[in-house]
Residue, then its C-alpha position, 0 to 999 in steps of 0.5 A: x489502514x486496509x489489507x491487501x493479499x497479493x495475487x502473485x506471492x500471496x502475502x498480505x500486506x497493509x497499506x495507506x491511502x494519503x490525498x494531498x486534497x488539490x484540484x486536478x492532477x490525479x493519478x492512479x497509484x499502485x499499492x506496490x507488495x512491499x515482499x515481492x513488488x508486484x502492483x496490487x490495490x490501485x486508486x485515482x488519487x491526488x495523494x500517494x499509496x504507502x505500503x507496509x509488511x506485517x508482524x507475526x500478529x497481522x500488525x503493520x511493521x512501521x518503515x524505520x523498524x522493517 
């Protein structure tokens, strides 16, 4: 897990880089601010980038608590 400040509401923000390991059929993805929606971090990657909001603590908030 890495952070990410976005450029556009400045709130940081974690995020995941998954890769399904196939040949071919890369893409690039966007880690997508999950505040404002705004693309940030971007990879080429046969996977999928999962973003998440952040705690009081900097701690990533798991998708079914947020």
């Amino acid at each position: 897990m890495d952070f990410y400040q976005c450029k556009k509401c400045d709130r940081k923000y974690a995020y995941v880089v998954t890769d399904m390991h196939v040949p071919g059929g890369k893409d690039r993805e966007y880690a997508i601010c999950p505040y404002c929606k705004e693309p940030g971090y971007s990879r080429v990657t046969s996977g999928f980038i999962y973003t998440y909001k952040l705690d009081s603590e900097g701690k990533p908030i798991p998708k079914s608590q947020a």
